[in-house]
C-alpha positions as CSV (number, residue, x, y, z in Angstrom):
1,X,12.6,-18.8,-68.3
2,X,12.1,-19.8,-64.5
3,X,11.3,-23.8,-64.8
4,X,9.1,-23.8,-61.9
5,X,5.4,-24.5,-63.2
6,X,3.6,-21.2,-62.4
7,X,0.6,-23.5,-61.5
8,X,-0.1,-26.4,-59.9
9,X,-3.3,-28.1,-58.6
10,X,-4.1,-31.4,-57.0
11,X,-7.2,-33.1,-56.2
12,X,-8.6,-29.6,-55.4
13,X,-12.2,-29.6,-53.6
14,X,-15.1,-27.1,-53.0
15,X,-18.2,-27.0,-52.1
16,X,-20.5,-24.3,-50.3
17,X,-23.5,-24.4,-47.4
18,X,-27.0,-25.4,-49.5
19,X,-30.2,-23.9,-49.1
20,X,-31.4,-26.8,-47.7
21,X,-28.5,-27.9,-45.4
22,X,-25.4,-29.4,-45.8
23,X,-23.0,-28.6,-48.4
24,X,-22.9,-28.3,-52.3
25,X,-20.2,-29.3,-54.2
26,X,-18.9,-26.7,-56.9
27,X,-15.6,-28.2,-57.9
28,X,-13.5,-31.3,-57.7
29,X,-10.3,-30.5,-60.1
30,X,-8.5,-33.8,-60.0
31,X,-5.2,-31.7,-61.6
32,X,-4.5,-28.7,-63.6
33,X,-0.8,-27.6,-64.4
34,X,0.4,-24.2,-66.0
35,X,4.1,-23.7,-67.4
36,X,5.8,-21.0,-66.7
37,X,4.9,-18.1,-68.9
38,X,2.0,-20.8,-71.0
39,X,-1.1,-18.5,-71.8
40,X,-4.0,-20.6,-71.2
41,X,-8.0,-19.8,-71.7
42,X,-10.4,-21.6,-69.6
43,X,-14.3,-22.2,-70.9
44,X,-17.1,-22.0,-68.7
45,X,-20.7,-20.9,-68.6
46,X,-21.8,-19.1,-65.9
47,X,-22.5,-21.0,-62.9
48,X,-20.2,-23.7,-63.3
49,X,-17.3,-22.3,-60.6
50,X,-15.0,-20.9,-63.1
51,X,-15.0,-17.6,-60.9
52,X,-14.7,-19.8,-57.4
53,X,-11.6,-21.9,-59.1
54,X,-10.0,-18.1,-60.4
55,X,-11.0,-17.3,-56.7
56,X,-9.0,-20.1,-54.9
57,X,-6.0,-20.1,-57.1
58,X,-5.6,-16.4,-55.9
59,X,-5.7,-17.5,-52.4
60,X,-9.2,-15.5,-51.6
61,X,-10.8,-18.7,-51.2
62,X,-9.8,-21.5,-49.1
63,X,-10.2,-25.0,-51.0
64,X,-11.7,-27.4,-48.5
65,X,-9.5,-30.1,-50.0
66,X,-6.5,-30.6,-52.5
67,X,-3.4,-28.5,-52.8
68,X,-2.2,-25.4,-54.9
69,X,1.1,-24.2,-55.7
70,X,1.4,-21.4,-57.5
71,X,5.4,-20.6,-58.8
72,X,6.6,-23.1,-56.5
73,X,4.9,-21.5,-53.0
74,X,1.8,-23.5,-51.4
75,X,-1.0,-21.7,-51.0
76,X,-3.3,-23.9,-49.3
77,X,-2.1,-23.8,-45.6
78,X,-1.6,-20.4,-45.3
79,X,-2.8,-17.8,-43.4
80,X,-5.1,-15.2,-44.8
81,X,-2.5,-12.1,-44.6
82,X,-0.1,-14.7,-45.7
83,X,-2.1,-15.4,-49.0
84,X,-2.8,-11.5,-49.3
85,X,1.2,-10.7,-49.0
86,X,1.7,-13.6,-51.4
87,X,-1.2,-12.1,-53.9
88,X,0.6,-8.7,-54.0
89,X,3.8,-10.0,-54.3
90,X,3.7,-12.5,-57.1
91,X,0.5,-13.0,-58.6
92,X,-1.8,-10.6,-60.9
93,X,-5.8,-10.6,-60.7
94,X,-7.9,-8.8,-63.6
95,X,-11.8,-8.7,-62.1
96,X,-14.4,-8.5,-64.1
97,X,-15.9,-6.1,-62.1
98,X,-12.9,-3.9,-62.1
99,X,-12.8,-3.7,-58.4
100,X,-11.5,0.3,-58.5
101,X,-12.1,2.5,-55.5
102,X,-14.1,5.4,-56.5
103,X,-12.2,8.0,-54.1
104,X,-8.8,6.7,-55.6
105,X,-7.2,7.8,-58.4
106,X,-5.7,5.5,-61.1
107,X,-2.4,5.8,-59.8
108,X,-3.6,5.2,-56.1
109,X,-5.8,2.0,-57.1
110,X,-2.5,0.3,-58.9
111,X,-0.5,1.4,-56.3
112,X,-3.0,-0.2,-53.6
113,X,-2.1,-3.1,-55.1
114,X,1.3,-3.7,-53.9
115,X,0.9,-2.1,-50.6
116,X,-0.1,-5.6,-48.8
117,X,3.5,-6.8,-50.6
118,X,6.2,-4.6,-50.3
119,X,4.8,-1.7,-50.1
120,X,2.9,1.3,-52.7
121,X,5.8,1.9,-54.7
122,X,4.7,4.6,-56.5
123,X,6.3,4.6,-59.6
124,X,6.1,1.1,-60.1
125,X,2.5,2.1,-60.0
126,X,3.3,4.4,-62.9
127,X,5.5,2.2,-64.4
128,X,2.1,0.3,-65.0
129,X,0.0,2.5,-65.9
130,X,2.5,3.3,-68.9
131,X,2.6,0.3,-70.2
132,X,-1.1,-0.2,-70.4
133,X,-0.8,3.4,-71.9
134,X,-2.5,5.9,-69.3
135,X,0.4,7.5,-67.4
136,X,-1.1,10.8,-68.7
137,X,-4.1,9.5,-67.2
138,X,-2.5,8.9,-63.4
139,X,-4.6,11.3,-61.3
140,X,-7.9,10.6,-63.1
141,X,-10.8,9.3,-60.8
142,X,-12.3,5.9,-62.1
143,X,-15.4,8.3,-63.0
144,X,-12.8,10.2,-65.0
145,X,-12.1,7.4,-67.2
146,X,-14.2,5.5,-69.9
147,X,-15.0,1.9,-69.0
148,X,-12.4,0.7,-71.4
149,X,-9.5,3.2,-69.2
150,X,-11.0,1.9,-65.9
151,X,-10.4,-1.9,-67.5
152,X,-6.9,-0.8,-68.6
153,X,-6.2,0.8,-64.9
154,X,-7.3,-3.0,-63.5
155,X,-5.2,-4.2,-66.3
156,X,-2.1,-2.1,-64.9
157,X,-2.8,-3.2,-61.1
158,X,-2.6,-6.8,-62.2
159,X,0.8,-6.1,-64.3
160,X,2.7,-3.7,-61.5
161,X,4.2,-6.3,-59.2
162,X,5.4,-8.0,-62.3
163,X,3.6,-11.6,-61.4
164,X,4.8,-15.0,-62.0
165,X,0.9,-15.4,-63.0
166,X,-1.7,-13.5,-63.9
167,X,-5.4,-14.3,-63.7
168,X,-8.2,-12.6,-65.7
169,X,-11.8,-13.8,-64.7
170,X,-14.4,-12.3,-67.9
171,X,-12.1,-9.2,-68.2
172,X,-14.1,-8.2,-71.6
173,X,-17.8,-9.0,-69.6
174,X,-18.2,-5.5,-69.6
175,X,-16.2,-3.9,-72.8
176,X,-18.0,-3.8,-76.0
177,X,-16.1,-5.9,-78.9
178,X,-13.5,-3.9,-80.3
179,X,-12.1,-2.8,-76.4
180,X,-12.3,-6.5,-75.5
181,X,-10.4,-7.2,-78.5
182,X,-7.6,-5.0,-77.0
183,X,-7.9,-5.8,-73.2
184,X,-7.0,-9.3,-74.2
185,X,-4.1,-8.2,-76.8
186,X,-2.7,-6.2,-74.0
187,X,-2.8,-8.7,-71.3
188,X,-0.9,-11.6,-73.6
189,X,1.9,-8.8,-74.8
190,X,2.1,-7.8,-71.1
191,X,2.1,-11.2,-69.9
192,X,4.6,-12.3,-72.6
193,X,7.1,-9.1,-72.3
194,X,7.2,-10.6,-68.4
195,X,7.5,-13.8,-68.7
196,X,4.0,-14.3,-67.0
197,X,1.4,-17.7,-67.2
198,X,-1.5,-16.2,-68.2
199,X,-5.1,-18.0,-67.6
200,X,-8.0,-16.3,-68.5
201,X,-11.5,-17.3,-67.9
202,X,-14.1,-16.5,-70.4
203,X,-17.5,-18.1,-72.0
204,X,-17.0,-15.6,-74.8
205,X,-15.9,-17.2,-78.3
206,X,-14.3,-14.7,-79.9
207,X,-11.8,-14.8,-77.0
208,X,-11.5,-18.6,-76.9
209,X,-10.6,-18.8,-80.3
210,X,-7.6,-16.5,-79.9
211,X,-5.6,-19.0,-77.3
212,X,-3.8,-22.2,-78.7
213,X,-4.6,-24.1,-76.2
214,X,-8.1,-24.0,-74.3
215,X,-9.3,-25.7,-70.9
216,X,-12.9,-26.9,-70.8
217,X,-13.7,-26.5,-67.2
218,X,-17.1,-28.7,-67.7
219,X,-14.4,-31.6,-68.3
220,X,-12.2,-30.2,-66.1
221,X,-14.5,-30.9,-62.9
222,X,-15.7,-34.0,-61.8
223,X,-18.5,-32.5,-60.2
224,X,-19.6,-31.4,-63.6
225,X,-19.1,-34.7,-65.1
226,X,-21.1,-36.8,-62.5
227,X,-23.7,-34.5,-62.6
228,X,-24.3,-35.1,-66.3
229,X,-24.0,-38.7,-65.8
230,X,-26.9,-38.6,-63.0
């Protein structure tokens, strides 16, 4: 297994414009490391940035301090199309929205994926969507699908470039608890079959209690912890 951690983060900050001026802090993560194929669960409630940290570790967000690395490459200093190539490249992002295209079809949404990397690569594309077991399923419209299949698609668009990480932000917020059940089975199997880290953020107990080891975000960030001090 590759030795270099899949994640690293130091003294990462990150705050946003308030209502009433000036800015709001959201996070200040003094450090957070992930081995190199280490399946880790993070806790959070809503509202307490676990979203904005899955957010900036996939280089959509800028941090406005701190660094992180993510299998060994720097994120923070990059360019925008720099972080996109890097996200289609090497790591894997399950939304909890989904984030499908209506118009596309199943195999054109996972093959979207890789285009800002090295391209569509089609049948890596179906490559995915067979191991998340809808290859027969290929040319289906997201409206096609059940919401469990549309999951599964966002599940095989996370898995295609075969990622040295893979992030899940609430990927059973919208499955009842039997497909949830399986979403998460198939991402650690997937991730573990690659070699992947695997961090997946949830508030929902059933899926904490299925990792060995669990991050608290609320004790994770500083902002957090000051405010409860206050």
């Amino acid at each position: 297994m590759d030795p270099t951690p899949a994640l690293i983060i130091r003294d990462l900050a990150k705050g946003f414009p308030a209502p009433a001026g000036g800015r709001s802090e959201v996070l200040r993560i003094p450090s957070l490391r992930l081995r190199a194929g280490e399946q880790v669960a993070l806790r959070g409630e809503s509202g307490l940035g676990k979203t904005t940290l899955m957010h900036i570790i996939a280089g959509i967000l800028v941090p406005d301090a701190g660094e992180v690395a993510v299998g060994g490459t720097v994120l923070t200093g990059l360019s925008e199309a720099a972080r996109d190539r890097f996200r289609a490249e090497r790591l894997g992002y399950v939304f909890q929205t989904f984030n499908l295209l209506q118009g596309l079809t199943a195999l054109e949404n996972v093959a979207l994926g890789l285009a800002f990397g090295r391209g569509a690569r089609p049948r890596a594309a179906l490559e995915a969507l067979d191991r998340v077991g809808l290859a027969g399923r290929a040319h289906y419209l997201p409206r096609q699908l059940s919401t469990g299949q549309q999951q599964r698609v966002a599940v095989a668009r996370a898995l295609a470039n075969r990622p040295c990480l893979i992030l899940a932000d609430e990927p059973t917020g919208n499955l009842d608890a039997a497909r949830g059940r399986k979403v998460i089975a198939l991402l650690r199997d997937s991730a573990a079959e690659l070699g992947s880290a695997l961090l997946v953020a949830s508030h929902d107990p059933e899926v904490l209690d299925g990792f060995g080891q669990v991050l608290d975000l609320a004790a994770l960030n500083q902002v957090q912890a000051r405010e409860e001090e206050a």
